[in-house]
N, C-alpha and C positions, 0 to 999 in steps of 0.2 A: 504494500500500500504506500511505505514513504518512497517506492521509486516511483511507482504512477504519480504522485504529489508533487515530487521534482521534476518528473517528466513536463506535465501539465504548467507547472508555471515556468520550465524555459521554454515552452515554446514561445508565447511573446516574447521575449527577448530574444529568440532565436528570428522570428519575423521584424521586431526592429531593427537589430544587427543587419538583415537581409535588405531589407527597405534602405536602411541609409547606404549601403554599402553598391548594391548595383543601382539607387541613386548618381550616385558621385559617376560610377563606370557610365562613359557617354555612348550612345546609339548615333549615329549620323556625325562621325566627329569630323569631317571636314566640312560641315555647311558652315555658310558664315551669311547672314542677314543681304540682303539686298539693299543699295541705295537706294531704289524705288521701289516701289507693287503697292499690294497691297496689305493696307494696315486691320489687324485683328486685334484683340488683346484676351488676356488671361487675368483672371479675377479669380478672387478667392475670399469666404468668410474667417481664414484661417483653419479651416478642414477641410473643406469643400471647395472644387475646383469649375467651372464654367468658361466656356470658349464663346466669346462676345464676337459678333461676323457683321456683316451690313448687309442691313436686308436683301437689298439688290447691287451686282457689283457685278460684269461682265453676264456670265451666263450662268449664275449662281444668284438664283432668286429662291428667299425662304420664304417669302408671303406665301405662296399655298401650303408650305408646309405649315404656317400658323398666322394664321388669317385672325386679324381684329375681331371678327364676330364670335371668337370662343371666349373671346375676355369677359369678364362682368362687366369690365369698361369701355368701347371696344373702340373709340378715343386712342387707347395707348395702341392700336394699329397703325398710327401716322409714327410710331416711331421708327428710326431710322437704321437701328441695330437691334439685334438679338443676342440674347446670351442664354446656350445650352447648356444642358450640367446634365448626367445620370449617372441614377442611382437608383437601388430597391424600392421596391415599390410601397412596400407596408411599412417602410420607416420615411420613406416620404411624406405619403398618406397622414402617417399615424403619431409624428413629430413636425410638426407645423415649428417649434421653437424647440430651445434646446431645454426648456423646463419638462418638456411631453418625453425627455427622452429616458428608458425602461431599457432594463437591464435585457429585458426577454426581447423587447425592438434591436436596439444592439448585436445581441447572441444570434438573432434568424437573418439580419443582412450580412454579418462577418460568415456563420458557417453554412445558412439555408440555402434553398435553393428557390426561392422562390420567384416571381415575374418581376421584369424593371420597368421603368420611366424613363424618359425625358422630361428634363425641366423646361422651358422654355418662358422664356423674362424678355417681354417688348421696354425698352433703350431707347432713352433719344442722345446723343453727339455725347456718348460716351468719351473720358480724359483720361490721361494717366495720371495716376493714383499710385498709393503706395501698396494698394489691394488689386489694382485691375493696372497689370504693364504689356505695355502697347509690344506689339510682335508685328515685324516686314514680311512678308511674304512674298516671292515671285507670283504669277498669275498662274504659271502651272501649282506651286507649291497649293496656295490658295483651292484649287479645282478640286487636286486629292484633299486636302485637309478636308473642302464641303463634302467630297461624294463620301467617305468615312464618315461621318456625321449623318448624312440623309440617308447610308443604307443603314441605319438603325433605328429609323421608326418603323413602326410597325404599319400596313397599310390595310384598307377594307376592300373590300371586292371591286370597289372603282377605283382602286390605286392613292382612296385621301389616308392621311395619317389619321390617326384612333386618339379625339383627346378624353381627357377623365372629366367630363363638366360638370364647373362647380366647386374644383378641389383645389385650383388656386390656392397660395398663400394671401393675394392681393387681389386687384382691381387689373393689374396688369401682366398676368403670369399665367400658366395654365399648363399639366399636365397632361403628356402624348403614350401612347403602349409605345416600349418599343422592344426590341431582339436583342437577345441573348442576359447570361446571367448576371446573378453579382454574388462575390464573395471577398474572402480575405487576400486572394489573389489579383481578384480585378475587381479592385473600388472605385471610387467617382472620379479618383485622381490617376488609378491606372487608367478607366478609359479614355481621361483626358493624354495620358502622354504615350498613349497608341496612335491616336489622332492627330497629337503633333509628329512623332515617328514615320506616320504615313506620310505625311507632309514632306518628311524630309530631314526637319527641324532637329538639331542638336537638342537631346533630353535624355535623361536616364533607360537605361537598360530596364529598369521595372522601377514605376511611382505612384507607390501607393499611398504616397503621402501628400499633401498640397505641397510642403516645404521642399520635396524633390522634386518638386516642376519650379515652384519660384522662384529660388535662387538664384537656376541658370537664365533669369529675366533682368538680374537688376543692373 
């Protein structure tokens, strides 16, 4: 029994050792920012990680994918960026604030298996922040980063995305189904630094942490 005990509590340490460590190791280590393209930025509440786009920019339009009239407000669809984030679905749902958040919320998005989200947050002339840092992209980099992002809403039989209406946090925000899982290996901030990956984008080998995507921003 006191080796399962020991077992049990290094594995977090063993998963933060892991996290910081192939944080630091870089994926795409020769890319280096472009003097022009286009600008995106990465935002964060200091856990949680969100990829902010413009709505419309070349031939990378998200208005159908989240169209003003899912909002409560549907006002916040004149704005002029978006910022996506995913993650599980029942600690989404079911943790509006970090006072809602339960040990049992917690335990089923790290080890469950259950459905995920898309967040989706209508922006207007988003700035850099010391929370949200601006990222260059080429127009191809830009293309991959959307289409990894768009194939993971989930669609309906005419091809619209699936929102949750109603479940907003806000007046200006609204929850999409979308594909594939979430666990202790891919959290809000791996998915985000698969996305930048695809991209191209210099970022960690695996970032499950916000802090292993920020860093390499400032």
């Amino acid at each position: 029994m006191l080796r399962s005990l020991l077992l049990i509590a290094a594995l977090p340490v063993a998963w933060i050792a892991a996290a910081l460590l192939l944080g630091i190791v870089p994926a795409n280590l020769g890319w280096s920012p472009p003097e022009r393209g286009v600008t995106v930025f990465v935002r964060t509440n200091g856990v949680h990680t969100w990829i902010v786009m413009p709505k419309l920019h070349g031939t990378v339009d998200w208005r159908p994918f989240a169209p003003g009239e899912h909002l409560r407000d549907p006002r916040y669809g004149r704005s002029d960026h978006v910022a996506i984030g995913y993650g599980n679905r029942n600690f989404y749902l079911e943790t509006p604030t970090w006072a809602d958040l339960t040990v049992a919320n917690a335990f089923h998005a790290a080890f469950g298996n259950g459905s995920t989200l898309l967040h989706v947050e209508h922006i207007h002339e988003p700035r850099p922040e010391e929370w949200q840092r601006p990222l260059t992209l080429t127009e191809e980099e830009y293309r991959r980063l959307a289409a990894y992002v768009a194939a993971r809403f989930q669609r309906d039989a005419r091809g619209r995305p699936i929102p949750v209406l109603g479940r907003g946090y806000g007046d200006w925000d609204m929850f999409y189904e979308a594909k594939g899982g979430y666990s202790f290996v891919l959290t809000c901030n791996e998915w985000t630094g698969r996305a930048l990956r695809q991209a191209g984008v210099r970022t960690g080998l695996w970032t499950p942490l916000s802090q292993s995507i920020m860093w390499r921003l400032d």
